[in-house]
C-alpha positions in Angstrom: 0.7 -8.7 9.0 -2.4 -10.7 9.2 -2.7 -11.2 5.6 -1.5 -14.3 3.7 1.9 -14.1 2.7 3.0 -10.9 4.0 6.5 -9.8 5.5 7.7 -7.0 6.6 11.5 -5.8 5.7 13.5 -2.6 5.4 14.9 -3.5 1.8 16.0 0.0 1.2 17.8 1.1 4.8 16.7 1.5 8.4 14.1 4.1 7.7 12.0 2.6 4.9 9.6 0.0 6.1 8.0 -1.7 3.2 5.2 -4.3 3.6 5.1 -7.2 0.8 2.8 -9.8 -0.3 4.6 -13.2 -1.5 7.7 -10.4 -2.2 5.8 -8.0 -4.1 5.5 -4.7 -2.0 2.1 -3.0 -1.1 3.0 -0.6 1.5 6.2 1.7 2.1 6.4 3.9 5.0 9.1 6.1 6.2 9.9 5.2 9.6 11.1 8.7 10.1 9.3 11.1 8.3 6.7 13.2 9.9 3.6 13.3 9.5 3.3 10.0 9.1 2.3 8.5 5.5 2.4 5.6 3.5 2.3 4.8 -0.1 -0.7 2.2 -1.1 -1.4 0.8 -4.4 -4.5 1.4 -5.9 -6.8 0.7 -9.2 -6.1 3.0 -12.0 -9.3 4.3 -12.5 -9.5 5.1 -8.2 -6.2 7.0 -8.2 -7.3 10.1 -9.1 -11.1 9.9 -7.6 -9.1 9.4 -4.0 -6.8 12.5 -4.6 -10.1 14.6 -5.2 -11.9 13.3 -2.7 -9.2 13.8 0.1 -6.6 16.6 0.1 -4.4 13.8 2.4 -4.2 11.5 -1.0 -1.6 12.8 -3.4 0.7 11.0 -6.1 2.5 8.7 -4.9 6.3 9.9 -3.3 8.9 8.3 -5.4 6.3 5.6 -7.5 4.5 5.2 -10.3 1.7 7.9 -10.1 -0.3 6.3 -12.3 -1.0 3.0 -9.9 0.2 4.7 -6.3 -0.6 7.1 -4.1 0.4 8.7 -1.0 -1.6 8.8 1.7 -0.5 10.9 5.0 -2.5 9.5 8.4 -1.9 11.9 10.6 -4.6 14.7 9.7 -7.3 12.7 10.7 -9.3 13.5 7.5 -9.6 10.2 6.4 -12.2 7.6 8.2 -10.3 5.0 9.8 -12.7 2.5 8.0 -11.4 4.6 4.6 -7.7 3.8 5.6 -7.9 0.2 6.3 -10.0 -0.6 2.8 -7.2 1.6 1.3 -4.2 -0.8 2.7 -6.7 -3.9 1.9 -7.2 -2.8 -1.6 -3.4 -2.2 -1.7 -3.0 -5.9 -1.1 -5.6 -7.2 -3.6 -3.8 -5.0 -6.3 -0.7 -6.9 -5.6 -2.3 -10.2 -5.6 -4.3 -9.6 -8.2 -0.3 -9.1 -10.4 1.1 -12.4 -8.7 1.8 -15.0 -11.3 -0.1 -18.6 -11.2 2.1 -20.4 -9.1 2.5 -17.4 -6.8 -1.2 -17.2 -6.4 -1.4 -21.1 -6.0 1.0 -20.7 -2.9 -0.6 -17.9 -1.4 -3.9 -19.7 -1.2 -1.8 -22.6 0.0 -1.1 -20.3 2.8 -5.0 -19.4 3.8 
C-alpha cells in the first residue's frame, strides 16, 4: 500500500483480495485459503527460473501462466528479502503495461 497508485479492493467477492496499481491488478490473495498464497506477476523469461528454483512458486492459480505465478508464504522457503522483490517486481511489471497518460499520473502521484 505504500506504492504510488495502489488500492486495495475485493472486486471478485469477500474472499479475494486483489492489490492494483492505477486499476491494473498485481497481487490476488485469497483471504481464506490456507496456506496462505498470493499470485505476483512476473517477467516472462523469470517465471519458470522462480518455479525451479523454489518448489513454493508454481503457475499461477487461475492466470495467465505464462506472466504469473503463485507463490505460497507460509513454508518459510522463501527469503523474506526474496518475497518482497517478488511483490516489487509484480508492481513494476504492471507499470511497466500502463499506458502514457497512466504512467504520467502515477508519477504525478510520487
Amino acid at each position: 500500500m505504500a506504492k504510488a497508485g495502489v488500492t486495495e479492493d475485493l472486486p471478485f467477492g469477500p474472499e479475494t483480495l486483489v492489490f492494483k496499481v492505477m486499476g491494473k491488478l498485481f497481487v490476488l490473495t485469497s483471504l481464506t485459503f490456507r496456506p496462505f498464497r498470493v499470485n505476483l506477476k512476473m517477467d516472462m523469461e523469470l517465471v519458470g527460473e522462480y518455479r525451479d528454483k523454489y518448489a513454493d512458486v508454481q503457475p499461477g492459480y487461475h492466470m495467465n501462466k505464462k506472466h504469473w505465478n503463485t507463490v505460497y508464504m507460509e513454508n518459510g522457503t522463501i527469503p523474506r528479502k526474496e518475497l518482497l522483490w517478488m511483490i516489487d517486481h509484480s508492481y513494476e511489471q504492471v507499470v511497466k503495461g500502463l499506458s502514457k497518460k497512466l504512467v504520467e499520473e502515477l508519477n504525478g502521484l510520487k
